[in-house]
C-alpha positions in Angstrom: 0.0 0.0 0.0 1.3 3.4 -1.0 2.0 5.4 2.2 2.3 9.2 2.1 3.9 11.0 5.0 3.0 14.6 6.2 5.9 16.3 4.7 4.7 14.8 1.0 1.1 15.4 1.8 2.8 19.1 2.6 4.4 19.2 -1.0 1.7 18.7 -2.5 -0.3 21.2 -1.4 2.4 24.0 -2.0 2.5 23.0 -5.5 -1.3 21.5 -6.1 -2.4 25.1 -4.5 -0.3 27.3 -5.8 2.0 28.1 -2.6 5.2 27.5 -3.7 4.9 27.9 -7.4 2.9 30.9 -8.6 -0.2 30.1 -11.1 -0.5 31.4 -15.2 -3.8 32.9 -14.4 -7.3 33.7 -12.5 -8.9 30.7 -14.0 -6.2 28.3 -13.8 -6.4 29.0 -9.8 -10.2 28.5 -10.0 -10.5 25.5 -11.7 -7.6 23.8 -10.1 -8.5 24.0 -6.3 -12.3 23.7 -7.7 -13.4 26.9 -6.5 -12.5 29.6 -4.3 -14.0 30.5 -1.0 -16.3 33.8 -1.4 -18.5 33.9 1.5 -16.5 36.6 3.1 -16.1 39.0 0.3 -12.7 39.5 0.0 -11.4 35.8 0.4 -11.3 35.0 -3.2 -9.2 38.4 -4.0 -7.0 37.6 -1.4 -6.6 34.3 -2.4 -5.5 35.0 -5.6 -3.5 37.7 -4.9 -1.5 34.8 -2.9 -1.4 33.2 -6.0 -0.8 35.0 -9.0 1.6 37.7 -9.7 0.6 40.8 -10.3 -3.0 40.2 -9.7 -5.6 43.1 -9.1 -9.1 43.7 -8.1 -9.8 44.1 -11.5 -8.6 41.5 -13.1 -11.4 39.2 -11.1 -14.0 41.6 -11.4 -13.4 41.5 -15.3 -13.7 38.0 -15.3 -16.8 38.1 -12.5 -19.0 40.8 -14.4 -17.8 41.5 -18.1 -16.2 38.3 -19.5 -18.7 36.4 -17.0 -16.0 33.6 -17.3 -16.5 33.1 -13.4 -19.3 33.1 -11.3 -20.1 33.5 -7.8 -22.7 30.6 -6.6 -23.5 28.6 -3.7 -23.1 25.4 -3.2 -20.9 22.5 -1.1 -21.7 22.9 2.5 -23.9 25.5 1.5 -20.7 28.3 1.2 -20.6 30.8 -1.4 -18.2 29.9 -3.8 -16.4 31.6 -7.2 -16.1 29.0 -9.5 -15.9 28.7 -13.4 -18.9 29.4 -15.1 -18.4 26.5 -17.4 -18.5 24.1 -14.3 -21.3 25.3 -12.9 -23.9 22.4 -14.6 -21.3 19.4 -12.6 -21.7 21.7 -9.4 -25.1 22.0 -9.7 -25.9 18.2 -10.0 -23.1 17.4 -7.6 -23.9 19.4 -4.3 -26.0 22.7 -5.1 -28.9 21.1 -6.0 -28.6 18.9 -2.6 -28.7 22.4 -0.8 -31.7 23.6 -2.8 -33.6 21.1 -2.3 -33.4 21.9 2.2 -33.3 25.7 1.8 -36.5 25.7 -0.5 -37.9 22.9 2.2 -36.9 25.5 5.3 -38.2 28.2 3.8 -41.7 26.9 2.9 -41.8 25.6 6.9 -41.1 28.7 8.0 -43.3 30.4 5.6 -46.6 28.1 6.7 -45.7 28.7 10.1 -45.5 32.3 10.4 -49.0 32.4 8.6 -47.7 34.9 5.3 -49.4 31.7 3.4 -51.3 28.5 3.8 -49.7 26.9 0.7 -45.8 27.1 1.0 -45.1 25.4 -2.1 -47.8 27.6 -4.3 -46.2 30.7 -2.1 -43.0 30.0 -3.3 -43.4 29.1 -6.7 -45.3 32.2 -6.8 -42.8 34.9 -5.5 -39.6 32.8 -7.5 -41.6 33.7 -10.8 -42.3 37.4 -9.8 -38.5 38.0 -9.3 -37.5 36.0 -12.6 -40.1 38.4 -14.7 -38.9 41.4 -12.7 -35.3 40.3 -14.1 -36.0 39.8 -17.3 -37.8 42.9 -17.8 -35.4 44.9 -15.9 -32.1 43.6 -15.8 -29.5 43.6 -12.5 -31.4 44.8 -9.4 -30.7 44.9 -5.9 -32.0 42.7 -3.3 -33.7 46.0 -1.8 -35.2 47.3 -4.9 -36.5 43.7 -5.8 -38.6 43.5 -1.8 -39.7 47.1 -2.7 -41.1 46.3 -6.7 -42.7 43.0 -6.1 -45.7 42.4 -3.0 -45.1 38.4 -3.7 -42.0 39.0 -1.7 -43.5 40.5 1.7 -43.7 38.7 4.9 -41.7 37.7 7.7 -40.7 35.3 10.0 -39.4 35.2 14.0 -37.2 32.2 14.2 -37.2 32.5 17.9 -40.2 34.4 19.4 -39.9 35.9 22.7 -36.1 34.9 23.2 -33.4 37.8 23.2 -31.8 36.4 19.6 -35.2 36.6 17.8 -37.1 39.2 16.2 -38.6 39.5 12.7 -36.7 38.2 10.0 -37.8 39.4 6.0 -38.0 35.9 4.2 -37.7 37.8 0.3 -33.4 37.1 0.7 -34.7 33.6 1.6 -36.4 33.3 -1.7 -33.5 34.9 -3.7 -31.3 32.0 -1.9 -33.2 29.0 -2.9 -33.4 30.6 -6.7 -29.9 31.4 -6.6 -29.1 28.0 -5.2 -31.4 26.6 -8.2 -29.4 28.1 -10.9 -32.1 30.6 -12.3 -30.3 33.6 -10.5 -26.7 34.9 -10.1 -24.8 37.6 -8.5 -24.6 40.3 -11.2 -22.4 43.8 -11.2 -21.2 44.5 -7.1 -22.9 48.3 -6.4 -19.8 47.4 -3.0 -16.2 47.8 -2.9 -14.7 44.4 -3.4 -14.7 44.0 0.8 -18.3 44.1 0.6 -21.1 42.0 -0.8 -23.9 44.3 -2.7 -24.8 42.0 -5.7 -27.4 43.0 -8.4 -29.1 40.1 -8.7 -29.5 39.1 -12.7 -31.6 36.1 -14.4 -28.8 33.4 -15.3 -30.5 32.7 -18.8 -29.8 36.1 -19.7 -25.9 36.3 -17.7 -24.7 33.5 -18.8 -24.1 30.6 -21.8 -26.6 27.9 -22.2 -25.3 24.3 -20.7 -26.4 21.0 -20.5 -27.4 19.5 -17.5 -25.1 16.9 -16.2 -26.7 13.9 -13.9 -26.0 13.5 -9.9 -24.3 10.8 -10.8 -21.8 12.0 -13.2 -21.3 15.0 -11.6 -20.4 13.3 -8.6 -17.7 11.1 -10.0 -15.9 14.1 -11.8 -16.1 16.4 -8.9 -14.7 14.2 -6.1 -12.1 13.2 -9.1 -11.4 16.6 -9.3 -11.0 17.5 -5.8 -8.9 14.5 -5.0 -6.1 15.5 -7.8 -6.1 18.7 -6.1 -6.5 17.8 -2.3 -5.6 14.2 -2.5 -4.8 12.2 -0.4 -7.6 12.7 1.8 -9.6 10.6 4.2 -13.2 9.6 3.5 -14.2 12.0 6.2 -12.6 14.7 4.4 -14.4 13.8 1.0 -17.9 13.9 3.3 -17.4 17.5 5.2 -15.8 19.2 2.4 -19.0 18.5 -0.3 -21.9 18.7 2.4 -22.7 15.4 1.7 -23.0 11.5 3.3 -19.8 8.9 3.9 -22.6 6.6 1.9 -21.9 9.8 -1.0 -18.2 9.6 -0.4 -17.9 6.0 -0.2 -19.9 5.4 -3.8 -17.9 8.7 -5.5 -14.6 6.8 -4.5 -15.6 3.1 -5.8 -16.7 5.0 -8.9 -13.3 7.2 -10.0 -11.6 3.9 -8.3 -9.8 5.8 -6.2 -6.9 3.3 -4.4 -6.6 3.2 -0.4 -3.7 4.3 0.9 -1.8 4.9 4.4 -1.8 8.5 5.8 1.0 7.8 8.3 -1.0 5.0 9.9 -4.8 6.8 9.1 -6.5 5.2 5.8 -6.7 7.3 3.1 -7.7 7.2 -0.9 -5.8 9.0 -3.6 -6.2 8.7 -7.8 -4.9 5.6 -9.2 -3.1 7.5 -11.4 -1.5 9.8 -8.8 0.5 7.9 -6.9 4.0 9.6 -7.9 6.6 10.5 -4.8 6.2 14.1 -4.8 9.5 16.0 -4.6 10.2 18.1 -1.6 9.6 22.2 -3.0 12.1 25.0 -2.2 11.2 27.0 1.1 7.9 28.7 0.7 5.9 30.8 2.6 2.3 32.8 2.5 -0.6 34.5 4.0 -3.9 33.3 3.1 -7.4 35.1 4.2 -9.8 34.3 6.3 -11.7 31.1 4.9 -9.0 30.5 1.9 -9.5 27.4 0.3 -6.2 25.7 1.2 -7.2 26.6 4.9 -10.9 25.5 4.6 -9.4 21.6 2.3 -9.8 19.7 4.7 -11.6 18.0 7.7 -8.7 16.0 9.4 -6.3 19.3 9.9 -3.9 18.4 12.0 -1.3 17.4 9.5 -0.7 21.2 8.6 -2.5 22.7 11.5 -0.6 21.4 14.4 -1.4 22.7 17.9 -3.0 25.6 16.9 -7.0 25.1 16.3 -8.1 26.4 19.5 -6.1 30.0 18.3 -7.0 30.2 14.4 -10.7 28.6 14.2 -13.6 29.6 15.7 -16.1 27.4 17.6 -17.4 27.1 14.0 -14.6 25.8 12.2 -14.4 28.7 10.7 -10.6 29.4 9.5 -9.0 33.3 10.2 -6.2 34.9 8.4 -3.3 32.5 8.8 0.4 32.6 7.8 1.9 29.9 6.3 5.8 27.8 6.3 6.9 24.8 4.2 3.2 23.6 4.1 1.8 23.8 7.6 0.3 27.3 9.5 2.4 29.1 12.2 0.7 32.0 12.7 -2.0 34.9 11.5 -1.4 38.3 10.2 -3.9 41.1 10.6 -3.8 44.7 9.9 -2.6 47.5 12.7 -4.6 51.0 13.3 -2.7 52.4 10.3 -3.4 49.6 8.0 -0.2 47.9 8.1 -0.1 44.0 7.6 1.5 42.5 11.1 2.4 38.7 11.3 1.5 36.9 14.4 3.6 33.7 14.7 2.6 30.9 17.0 5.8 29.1 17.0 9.7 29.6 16.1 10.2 29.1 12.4 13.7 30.1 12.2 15.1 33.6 10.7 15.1 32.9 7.0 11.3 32.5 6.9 10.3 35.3 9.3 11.9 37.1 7.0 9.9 35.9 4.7 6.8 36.3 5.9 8.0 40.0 7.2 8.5 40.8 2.9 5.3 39.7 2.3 3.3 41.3 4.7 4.8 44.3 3.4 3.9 43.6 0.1 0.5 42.8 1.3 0.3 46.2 2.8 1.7 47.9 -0.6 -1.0 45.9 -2.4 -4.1 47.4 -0.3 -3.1 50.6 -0.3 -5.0 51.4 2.8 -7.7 49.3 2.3 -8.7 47.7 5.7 -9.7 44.0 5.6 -12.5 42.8 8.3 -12.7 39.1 8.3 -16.4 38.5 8.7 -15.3 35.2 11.3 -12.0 36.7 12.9 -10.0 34.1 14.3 -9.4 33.9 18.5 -6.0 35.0 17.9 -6.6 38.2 15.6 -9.1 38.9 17.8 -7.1 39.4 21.2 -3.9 41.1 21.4 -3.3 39.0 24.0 -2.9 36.2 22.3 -0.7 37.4 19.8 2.6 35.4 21.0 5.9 36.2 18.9 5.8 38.9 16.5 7.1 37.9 13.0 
């Protein structure tokens, strides 16, 4: 049985993510980890600024909103995601349409329950088609202007009456979820900066290219395929957390690429049959990643490239913070001080050389946001509390 140590497992992630050997493009970084993390608005143009040289705001947004080459669209685990526009039909199939199918369920409860209908299902279908001809006759609109042009999307719902954390909630964002979720809506033009979310929301018949539909199955046996070449090896409890889905899911998606067991220093594992390969060790690397990057967020089983530090870079949530990075495992978090300026917080000694390192490219970092502050929307324990800084990079 093939047995892959952490240090390989480490290699290739530096090179499989772009770490240690900068990508050719935007897209190439988008289709090769998948997709990038966009729930917090300025992951993905952090993440690629980690990644490709040179990279601006603009050279995303082009792609986002004029080229419409990527898209932003939710899906595994029910994140927000940017991924390629012609990929969207095998994400769909694969785990969006999984999520569809309980937001749309949710919401019609909820719906019933807080008496704006007797018929959830009639309801919904209702309001979805209001928005769709509101699109279609006039083009990207807001969220707002949508809830103040259509009645089908009025009502509201208290998801906890008479406790402290309830209170009225609109359900019209609920119904532009489960159509955005669907496929029949996108995230158009951003009316924010690219640290904020503001979409327009535009009909995706008219955004973007007709595609065929894929089936679950398919689209499950190339996705996982996918994934594995990029976060392989993995355990079967990664390939479960990291698409939303069931170990019965997992389990069937790896008999069906034939992806061969293997031994992750003593933990099973699978990995492509055809990617089996010693990887070689890369030069000395380093990197700060966002809050919720990809490489961050691969995996369930962290510890490999995590270490003793959970408890100081995750929230109860397993939500990942800013996090700096060394020869494939994280040692730290960076954040930002009162004047802007990126600061590395380092959790353990990693020598000179690469505080160095990390020194030169928080200072790059800084020179690249040019003052822009970056407010991770799930701040990590550690860039939360000075306290906990330890060692200074």
């Amino acid at each position: 049985m093939r047995r892959f140590t952490v240090e390989e497992r480490r290699a290739r992630l530096a090179r499989r993510h772009f770490l240690c050997e900068p990508a050719d493009s935007v897209r190439d970084v988008a289709g090769s980890v998948v997709g990038l993390h966009t729930t917090d608005p300025a992951t993905p143009y952090l993440s690629l600024w980690a990644r490709v040289p040179g990279f601006t705001v603009a050279d995303l947004d082009v792609l986002l909103y004029e080229r419409r080459t990527l898209v932003k669209h939710l899906a595994m685990r029910r994140t927000l995601w940017t991924v390629r526009s012609e990929d969207l039909p095998l994400i769909q199939a694969a785990a969006s349409d999984r999520v569809a199918d309980n937001e749309r369920r949710r919401l019609i409860a909820d719906a019933q329950k807080a008496g704006v209908c007797a018929d959830g299902d009639a309801w919904l279908d209702t309001a979805g088609a209001a928005v769709l001809r509101h699109l279609a006759a006039n083009g990207p609109t807001s969220a707002k202007d949508l809830r103040a042009a259509l009645p089908e999307l009025a009502g509201s719902f208290d998801p906890a009456p008479g406790k402290r954390w309830g209170g009225e909630t609109p359900l019209a964002p609920r119904v532009l979820t489960v159509l955005a979720v669907r496929g029949d809506i996108v995230r158009g033009p951003n009316d924010g900066r690219w640290t904020t979310s503001r979409p327009q929301w535009v009909s995706a018949a008219d955004w973007l290219a007709p595609a065929d539909a894929v089936t679950p199955e398919t689209a499950r046996a190339e996705m996982v395929r996918r994934w594995l070449a990029a976060f392989g090896p993995a355990t079967l409890t990664d390939v479960k957390w990291w698409f939303g889905n069931t170990l019965t899911w997992a389990r069937q998606a790896l008999r069906d690429i034939g992806a061969v067991e293997v031994d992750l220093d003593g933990a099973p594992g699978f990995a492509l049959p055809d990617d089996l390969d010693v990887e070689p060790e890369p030069e000395p690397w380093c990197a700060l990643l966002p809050s919720l990057d990809v490489t961050t967020m691969g995996w369930f089983d962290r510890d490999w490239y995590l270490g003793p530090h959970r408890s100081q870079l995750f929230d109860r949530n397993g939500n990942g913070g800013p996090t700096a990075w060394s020869d494939g495992r994280i040692v730290g978090a960076w954040g930002q001080d009162d004047d802007g300026r990126v600061e590395v917080r380092l959790l353990e000694d990693i020598g000179r050389p690469a505080q160095k390192e990390l020194r030169k490219r928080a200072d790059e970092l800084t020179e690249w946001l040019d003052g822009v502050r970056v407010s991770p929307r799930f701040p990590s324990p550690l860039t939360k509390s000075p306290a906990a800084r330890g060692p200074s990079g």
